[in-house]
MARBAGU-411412 format. One record per residue (C-alpha): residue in three letters; x, y, z. Coordinates in steps of 0.2 Angstrom, whole numbers, padded with zeros to 4 digits, always signed. Layout:
alaXYZ ...
***
This chain:
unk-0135-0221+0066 unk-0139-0229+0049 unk-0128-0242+0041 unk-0129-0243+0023 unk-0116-0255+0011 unk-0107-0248-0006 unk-0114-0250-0022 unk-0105-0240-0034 unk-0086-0232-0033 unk-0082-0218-0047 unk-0065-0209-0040 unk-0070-0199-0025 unk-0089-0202-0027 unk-0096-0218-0018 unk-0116-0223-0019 unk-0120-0233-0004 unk-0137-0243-0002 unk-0149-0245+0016 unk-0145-0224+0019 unk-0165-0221+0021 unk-0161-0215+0038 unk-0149-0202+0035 unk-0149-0184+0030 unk-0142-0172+0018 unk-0123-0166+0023 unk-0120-0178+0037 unk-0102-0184+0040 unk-0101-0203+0035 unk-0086-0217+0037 unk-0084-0226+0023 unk-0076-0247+0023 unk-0068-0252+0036 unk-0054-0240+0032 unk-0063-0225+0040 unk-0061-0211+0026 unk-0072-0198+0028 unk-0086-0191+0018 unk-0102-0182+0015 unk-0118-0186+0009 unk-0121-0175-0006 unk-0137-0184-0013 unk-0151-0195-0007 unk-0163-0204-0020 unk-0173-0216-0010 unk-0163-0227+0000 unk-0147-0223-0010 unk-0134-0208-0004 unk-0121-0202-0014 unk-0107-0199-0005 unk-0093-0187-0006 unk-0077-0194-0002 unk-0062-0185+0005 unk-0048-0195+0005 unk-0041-0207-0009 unk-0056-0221-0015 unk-0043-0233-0024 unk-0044-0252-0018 unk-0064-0249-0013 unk-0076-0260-0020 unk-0096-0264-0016 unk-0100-0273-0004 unk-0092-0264+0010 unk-0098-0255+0024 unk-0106-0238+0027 unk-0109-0228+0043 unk-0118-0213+0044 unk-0113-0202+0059 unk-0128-0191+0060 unk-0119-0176+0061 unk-0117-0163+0047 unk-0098-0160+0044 unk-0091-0148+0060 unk-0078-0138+0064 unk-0071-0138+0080 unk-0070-0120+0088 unk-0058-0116+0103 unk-0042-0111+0109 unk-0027-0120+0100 unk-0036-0113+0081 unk-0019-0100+0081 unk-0003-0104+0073 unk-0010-0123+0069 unk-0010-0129+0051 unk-0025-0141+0043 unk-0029-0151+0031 unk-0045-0145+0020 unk-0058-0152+0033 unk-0048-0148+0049 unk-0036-0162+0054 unk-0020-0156+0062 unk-0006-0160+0047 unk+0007-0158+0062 unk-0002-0171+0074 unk-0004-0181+0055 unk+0013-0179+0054 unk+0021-0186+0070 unk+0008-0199+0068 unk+0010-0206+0052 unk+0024-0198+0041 unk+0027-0187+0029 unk+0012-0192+0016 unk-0005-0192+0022 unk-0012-0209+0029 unk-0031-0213+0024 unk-0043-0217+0040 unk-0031-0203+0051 unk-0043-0199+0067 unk-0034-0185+0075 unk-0046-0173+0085 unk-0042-0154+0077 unk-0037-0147+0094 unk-0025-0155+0105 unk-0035-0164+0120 unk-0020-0165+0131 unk-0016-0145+0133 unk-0023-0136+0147 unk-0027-0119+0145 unk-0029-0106+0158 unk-0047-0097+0162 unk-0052-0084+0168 unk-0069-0081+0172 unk-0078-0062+0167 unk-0095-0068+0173 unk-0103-0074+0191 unk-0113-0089+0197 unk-0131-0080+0195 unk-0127-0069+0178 unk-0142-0069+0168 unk-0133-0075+0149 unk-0138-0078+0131 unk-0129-0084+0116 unk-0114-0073+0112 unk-0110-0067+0129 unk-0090-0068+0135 unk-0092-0082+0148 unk-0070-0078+0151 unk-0056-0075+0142 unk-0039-0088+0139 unk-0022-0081+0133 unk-0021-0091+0117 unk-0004-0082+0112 unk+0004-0065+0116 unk-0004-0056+0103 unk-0021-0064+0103 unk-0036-0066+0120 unk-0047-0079+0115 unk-0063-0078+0123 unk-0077-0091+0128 unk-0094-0086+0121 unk-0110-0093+0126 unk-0115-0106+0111 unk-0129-0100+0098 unk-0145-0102+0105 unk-0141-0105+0124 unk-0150-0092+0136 unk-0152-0095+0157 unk-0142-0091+0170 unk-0126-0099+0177 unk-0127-0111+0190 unk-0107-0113+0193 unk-0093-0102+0183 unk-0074-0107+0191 unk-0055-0101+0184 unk-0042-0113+0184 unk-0033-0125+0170 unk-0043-0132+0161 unk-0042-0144+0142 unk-0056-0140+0129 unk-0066-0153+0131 unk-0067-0151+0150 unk-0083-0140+0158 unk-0079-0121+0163 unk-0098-0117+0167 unk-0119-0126+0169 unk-0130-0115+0162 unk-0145-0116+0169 unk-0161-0113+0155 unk-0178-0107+0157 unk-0187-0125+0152 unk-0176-0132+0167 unk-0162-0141+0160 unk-0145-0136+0160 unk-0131-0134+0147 unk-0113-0138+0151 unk-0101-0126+0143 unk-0082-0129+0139 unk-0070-0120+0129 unk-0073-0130+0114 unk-0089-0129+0103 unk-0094-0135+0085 unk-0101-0127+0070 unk-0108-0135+0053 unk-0097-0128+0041 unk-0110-0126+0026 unk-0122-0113+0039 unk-0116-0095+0043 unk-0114-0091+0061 unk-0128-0080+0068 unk-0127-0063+0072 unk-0137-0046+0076 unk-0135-0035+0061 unk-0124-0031+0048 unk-0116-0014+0046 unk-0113-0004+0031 unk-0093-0005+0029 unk-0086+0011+0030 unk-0069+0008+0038 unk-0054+0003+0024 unk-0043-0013+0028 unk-0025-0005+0027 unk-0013-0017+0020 unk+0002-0004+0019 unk+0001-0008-0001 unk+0000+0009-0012 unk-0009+0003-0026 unk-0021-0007-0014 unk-0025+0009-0001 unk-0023+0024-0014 unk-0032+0018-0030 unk-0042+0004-0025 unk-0045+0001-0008 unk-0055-0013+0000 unk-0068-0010+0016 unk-0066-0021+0034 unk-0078-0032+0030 unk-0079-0033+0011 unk-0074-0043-0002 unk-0060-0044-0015 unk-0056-0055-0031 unk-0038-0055-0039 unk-0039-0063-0055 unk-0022-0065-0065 unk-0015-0078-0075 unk-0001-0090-0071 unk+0016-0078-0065 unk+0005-0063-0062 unk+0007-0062-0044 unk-0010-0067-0035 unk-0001-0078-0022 unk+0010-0064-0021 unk-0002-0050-0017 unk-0012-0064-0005 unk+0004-0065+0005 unk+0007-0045+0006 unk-0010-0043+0014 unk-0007-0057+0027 unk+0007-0049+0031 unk+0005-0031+0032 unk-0016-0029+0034 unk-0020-0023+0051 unk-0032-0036+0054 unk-0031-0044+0071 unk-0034-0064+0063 unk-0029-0070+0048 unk-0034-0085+0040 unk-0026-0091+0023 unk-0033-0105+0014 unk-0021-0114+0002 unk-0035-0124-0010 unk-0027-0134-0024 unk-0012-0124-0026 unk+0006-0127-0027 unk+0013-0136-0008 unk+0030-0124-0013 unk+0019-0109-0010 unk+0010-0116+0006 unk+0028-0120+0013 unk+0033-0102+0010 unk+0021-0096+0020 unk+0027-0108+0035 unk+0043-0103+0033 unk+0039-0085+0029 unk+0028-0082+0043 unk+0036-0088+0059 unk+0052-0076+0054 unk+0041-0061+0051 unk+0037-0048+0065 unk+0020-0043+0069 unk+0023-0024+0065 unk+0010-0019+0078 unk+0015-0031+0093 unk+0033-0036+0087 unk+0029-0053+0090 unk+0031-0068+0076 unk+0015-0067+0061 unk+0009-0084+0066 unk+0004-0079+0082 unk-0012-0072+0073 unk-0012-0083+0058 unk-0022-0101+0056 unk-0015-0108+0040 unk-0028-0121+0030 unk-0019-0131+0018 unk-0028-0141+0005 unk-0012-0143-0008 unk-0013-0151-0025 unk-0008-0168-0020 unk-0019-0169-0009 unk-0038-0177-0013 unk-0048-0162-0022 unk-0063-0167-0014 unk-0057-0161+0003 unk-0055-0144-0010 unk-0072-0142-0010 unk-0076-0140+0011 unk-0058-0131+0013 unk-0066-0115+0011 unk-0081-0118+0021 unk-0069-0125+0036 unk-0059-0108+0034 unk-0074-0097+0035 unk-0082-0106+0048 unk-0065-0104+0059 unk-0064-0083+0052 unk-0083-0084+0057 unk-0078-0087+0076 unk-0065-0075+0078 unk-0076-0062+0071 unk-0091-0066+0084 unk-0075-0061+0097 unk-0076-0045+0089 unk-0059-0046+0082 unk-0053-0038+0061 unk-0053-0054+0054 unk-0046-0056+0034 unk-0047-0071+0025 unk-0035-0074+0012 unk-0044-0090-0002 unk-0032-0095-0013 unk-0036-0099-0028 unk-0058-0102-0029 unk-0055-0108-0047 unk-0046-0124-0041 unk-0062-0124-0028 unk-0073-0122-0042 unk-0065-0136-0050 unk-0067-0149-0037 unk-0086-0144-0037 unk-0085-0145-0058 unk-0078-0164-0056 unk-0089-0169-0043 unk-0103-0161-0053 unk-0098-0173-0067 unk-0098-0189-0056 unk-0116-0184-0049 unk-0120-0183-0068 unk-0129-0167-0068 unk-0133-0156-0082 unk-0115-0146-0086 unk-0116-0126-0087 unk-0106-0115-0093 unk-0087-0125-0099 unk-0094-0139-0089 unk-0096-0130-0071 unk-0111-0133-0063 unk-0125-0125-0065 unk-0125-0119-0048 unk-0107-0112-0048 unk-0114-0093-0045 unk-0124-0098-0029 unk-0112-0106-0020 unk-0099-0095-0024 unk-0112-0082-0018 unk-0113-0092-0001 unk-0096-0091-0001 unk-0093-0072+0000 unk-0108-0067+0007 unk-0103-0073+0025 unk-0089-0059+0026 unk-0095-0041+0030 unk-0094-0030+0047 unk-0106-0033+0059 unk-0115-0032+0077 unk-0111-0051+0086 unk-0123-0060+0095 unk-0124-0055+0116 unk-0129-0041+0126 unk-0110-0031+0123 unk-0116-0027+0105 unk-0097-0032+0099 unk-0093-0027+0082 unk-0082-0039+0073 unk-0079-0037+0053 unk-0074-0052+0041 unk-0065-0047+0024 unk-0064-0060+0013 unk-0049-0060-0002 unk-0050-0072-0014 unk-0039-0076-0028 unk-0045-0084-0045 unk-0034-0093-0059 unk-0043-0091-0073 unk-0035-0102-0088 unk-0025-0093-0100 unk-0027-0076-0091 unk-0043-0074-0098 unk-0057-0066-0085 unk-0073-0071-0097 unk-0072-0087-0091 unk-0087-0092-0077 unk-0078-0093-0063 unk-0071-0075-0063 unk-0084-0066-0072 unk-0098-0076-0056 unk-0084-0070-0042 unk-0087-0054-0052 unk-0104-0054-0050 unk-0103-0054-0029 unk-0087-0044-0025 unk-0087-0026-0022 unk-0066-0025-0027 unk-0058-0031-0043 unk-0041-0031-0043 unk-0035-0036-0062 unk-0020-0042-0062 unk-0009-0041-0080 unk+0004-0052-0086 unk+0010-0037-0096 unk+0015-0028-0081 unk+0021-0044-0074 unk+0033-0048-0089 unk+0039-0029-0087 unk+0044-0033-0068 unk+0031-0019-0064 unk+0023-0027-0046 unk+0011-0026-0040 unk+0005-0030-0056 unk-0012-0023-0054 unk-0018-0014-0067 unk-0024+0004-0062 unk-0036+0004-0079 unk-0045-0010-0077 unk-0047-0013-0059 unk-0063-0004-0048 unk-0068-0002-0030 unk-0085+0001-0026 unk-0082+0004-0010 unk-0075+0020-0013 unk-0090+0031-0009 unk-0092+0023+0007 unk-0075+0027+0012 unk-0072+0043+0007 unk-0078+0053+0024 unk-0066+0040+0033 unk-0049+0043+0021 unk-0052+0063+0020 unk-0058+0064+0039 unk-0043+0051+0047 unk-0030+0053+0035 unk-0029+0069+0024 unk-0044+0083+0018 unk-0037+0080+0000 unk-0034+0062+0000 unk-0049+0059-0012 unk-0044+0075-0024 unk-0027+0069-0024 unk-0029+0052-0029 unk-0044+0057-0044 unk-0031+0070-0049 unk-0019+0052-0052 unk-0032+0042-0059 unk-0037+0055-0074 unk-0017+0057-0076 unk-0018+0038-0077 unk-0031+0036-0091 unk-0025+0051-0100 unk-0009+0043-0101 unk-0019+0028-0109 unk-0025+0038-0120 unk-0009+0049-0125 unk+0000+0030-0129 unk-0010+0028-0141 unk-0005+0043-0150 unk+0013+0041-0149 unk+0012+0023-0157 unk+0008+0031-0170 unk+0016+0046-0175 unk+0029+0046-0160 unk+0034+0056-0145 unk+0036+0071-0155 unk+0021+0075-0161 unk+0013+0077-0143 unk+0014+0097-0137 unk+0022+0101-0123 unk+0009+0101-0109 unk+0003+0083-0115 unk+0022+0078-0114 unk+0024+0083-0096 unk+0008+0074-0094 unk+0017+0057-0100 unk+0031+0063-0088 unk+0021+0066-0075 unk+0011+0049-0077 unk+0027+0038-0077 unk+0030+0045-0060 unk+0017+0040-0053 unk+0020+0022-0061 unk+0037+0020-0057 unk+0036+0028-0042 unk+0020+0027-0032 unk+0014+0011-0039 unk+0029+0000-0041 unk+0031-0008-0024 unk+0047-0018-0018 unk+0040-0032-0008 unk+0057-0040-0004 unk+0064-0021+0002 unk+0062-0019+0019 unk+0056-0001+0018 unk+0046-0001+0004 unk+0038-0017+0007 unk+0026-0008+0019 unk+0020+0009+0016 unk+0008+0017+0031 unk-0008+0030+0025 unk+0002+0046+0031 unk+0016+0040+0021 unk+0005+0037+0004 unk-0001+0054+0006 unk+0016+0061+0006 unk+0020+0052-0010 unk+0004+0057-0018 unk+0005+0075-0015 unk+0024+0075-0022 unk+0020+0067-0038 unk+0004+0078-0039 unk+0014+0093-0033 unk+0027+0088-0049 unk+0012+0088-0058 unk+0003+0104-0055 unk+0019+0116-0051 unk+0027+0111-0068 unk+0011+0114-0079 unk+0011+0130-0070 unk+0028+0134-0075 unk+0027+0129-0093 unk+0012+0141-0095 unk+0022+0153-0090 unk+0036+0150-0100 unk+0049+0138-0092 unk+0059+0125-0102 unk+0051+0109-0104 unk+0068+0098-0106 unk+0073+0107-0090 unk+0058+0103-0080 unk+0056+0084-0087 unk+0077+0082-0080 unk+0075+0093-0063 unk+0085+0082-0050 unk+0072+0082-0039 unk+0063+0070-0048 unk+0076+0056-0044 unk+0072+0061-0025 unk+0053+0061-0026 unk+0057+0042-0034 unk+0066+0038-0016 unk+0056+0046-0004 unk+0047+0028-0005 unk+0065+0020+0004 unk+0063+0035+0019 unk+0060+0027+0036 unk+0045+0033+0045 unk+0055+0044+0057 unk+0060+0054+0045 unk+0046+0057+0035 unk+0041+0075+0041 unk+0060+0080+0037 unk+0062+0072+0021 unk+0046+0078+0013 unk+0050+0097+0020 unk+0064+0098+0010 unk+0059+0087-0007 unk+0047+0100-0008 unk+0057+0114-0005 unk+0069+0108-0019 unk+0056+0107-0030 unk+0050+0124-0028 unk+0069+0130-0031 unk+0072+0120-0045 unk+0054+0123-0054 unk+0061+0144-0052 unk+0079+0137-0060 unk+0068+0133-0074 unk+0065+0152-0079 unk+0081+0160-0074 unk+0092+0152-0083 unk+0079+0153-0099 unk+0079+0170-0097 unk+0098+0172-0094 
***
């Protein structure tokens, strides 16, 4: 253990002399206070340590410890429905401790020592096991089995395996291991936050993470095991959109890192959570959900490892083989803390004063998600999606942050204060916005859901752009001018905005929309569409196909209830047909 003495203080950065013996990204405890930090530099004997609690009232002279360990999170049963602090410290346990605000030097282990949990063993004395294998299984909560793995890198065979009750620290199974010593196995292991966990192989993701959000699953979908960026500036929604998806996306786990965003908007997702059902299982949202909260008050440096502790965590539940999404909001205030620390080191600013490394790390960041083949003989396949959001300043997606997240992710999902201000959520915008997993998908949407899902939403997009186009127009020589086949177009377009892409999150209908349910609406509004231009070529009245009554009913069919899906959408559509034919007979009349 190496024991070094402060040399320099500059806000969260501390240089400390006598470190020769210690390495890169180990944990140190700084003063007498015990804050914790990590080694970010070495020059000689010197370290440059990054702090993560408040540095005032630290001076030289005081002492430095070095822990030898890089900085870990621990992994186990008692992860669900808790709530940390950016480098894993239970704000609850904090709380009950020490109050309300966050006290400097707090030790409190991440998972509770004192809870016993009950385990039940899925291997014998005399199983031949390596790294990855399910040793047994605990009942974490009603909705989720966690189950015990072999650590990374431990092969043999078990020498003694025993259910009962048991706390994390205690020893479920001895591993024996071919060089003859043996390995002791509770339910707890650590991981270095900064490393990806091992696995087998990667797999191309070609399964879409359904969040029951139309403009999200129609337009712009996002694969299990992909990755998503929501830029938008202040009031467009990102936190928003973050919070639909961990509501509604069927992913087993959900993770959702508040980094350096408002504590209202953390709080509520506590309060938010508990009260929603699970619409799967019935059973209360946090019951999956591990919440990471690394507020604006609270020191920014712990900012900078909050995302790595949350991925680490998401990591772990993905080498179970569960859907795991991971929701980072925002990576700018992330990329902040890395641009200020950057500055205290002194380096060479980039780009608007970022590092110059801002694009690899982030690289690091969202290259860990992605569907893969976990580690043990099973051959379990687990997918990690990661979402994060990004605040760019003023709205504006040039600057480095966004444009290096767009660099990495395979979805953009632009969000636009124009819609925003126009009370149009969510306020993404259909022009701008990309999924590059679409061809990867496509077999999976027209094979599970519908043959023409992937007609059916080209046929909206080009009605989309053509609209774009046809706006143009009308700023400038007015409504008018347009014939009548590009003003059913604009008609038609609308519907689809106002209709099918405007979802009510507050509604408790509308706030959830399932795949069988989006096609419906598509092939409605495309139906409108296409039956309508049919009609005016053959000489129906535009005025009295744009005002059909129908239309108002193909608006609602977003408010029907799943039971009565079949039935409503029978007779929209039948109306539709009678009133398109009303169209003529009264012209001719």
């Amino acid at each position: 253990m190496s024991q070094g003495t402060i040399k320099k203080v500059a806000g969260p950065l501390v240089v400390a002399g006598g470190m020769r013996d210690a390495n890169m990204f180990d944990v140190v405890r700084v003063s007498d206070q015990r804050l914790i930090g990590e080694i970010i530099e070495i020059h000689g004997d010197e370290a440059s340590i990054q702090v993560y609690e408040e540095t005032s009232g630290l001076g030289p002279g005081a002492p430095v410890e070095s822990t030898g360990e890089p900085m870990s999170v621990e992994l186990g049963p008692g992860l669900i429905s808790s709530i940390y602090d950016g480098i894993q410290r239970p704000l609850t346990a904090i709380m009950e401790m020490t109050g309300n605000n966050l006290k400097r030097g707090v030790e409190v282990p991440s998972l509770k020592r004192d809870v016993k949990w009950s385990f039940t063993p899925l291997k014998q004395v005399g199983d031949e096991v390596e790294g990855g294998d399910i040793l047994g299984t605990v009942q974490e909560t009603e909705i989720v089995l966690h189950k015990i793995m072999v650590p990374a890198g431990v092969r043999g065979t078990i020498r003694s395996i025993s259910a009962g009750e048991y706390t994390v620290t205690d020893t479920v199974a001895v591993i024996d291991t071919p060089n003859g010593s043996s390995v002791n196995v509770s339910l707890m292991q650590k991981w270095p936050v900064r490393r990806g966990r091992p696995y087998q192989k990667k797999l191309s993701p070609d399964m879409p993470l359904i969040t029951g959000q139309r403009v999200i699953d129609t337009l712009f979908p996002i694969a299990k095991g992909g990755t998503a960026a929501i830029p938008g500036g202040f009031g467009t929604g990102k936190t928003m959109t973050q919070h639909q998806i961990a509501k509604w996306a069927d992913a087993d786990i959900i993770i959702y890192i508040g980094c350096g965003e408002r504590g209202n908007e953390m709080t509520d997702v506590l309060n938010e959570f508990p009260e929603l059902k699970d619409p799967k299982t019935g059973r209360s949202l946090m019951e999956r959900t591990v919440l990471i909260a690394n507020t604006s008050d609270m020191p920014f440096a712990a900012r900078e490892a909050s995302i790595y502790t949350g991925i680490t965590i998401a990591e772990y539940f993905r080498d179970m083989g569960y859907s795991v999404a991971l929701m980072a909001d925002s990576t700018s205030r992330w990329a902040e803390a890395l641009r200020e620390m950057s500055g205290r080191l002194e380096e060479m600013p980039g780009e608007e004063g970022y590092p110059a490394y801002l694009g690899s790390r982030l690289a690091q960041f969202y290259e860990r998600a992605g569907h893969v083949v976990s580690l043990g003989k099973e051959g379990r396949e687990g997918a990690l999606s990661v979402i994060g959001a990004v605040s760019p300043p003023g709205g504006d997606t040039s600057e480095p942050v966004s444009q290096a997240t767009l660099r990495i992710v395979k979805v953009f999902w632009g969000l636009d204060a124009s819609l925003a201000y126009k009370r149009h959520f969510p306020a993404i915008n259909w022009l701008k916005s990309y999924s590059l997993y679409l061809d990867d998908m496509e077999k999976w949407f027209n094979g599970q859901v519908a043959e023409d899902w992937m007609e059916g939403r080209q046929k909206m997009m080009t009605l989309l752009q053509e609209e774009a186009e046809l706006e143009e127009i009308v700023k400038m020589v007015g409504m008018d001018a347009l014939s009548p086949s590009d003003r059913l177009k604009m008609e038609a377009a609308r519907s689809i905005r106002e209709d099918f892409l405007h979802q009510n999150s507050f509604h408790e209908v509308d706030t959830y929309t399932s795949l069988k349910k989006q096609h419906m609406m598509m092939v409605l509004v495309n139906e409108f569409f296409d039956r309508a231009t049919d009609a005016l070529k053959d000489g129906a009245s535009l005025q009295k196909l744009i005002s059909m009554p129908v239309r108002e009913q193909i608006g609602r069919f977003k408010y029907v209830t799943e039971d009565k899906l079949d039935e409503e959408f029978k007779q929209v559509d039948e109306t539709l047909s009678a009133q398109i034919a009303a169209a003529f007979v009264k012209e001719e009349g």
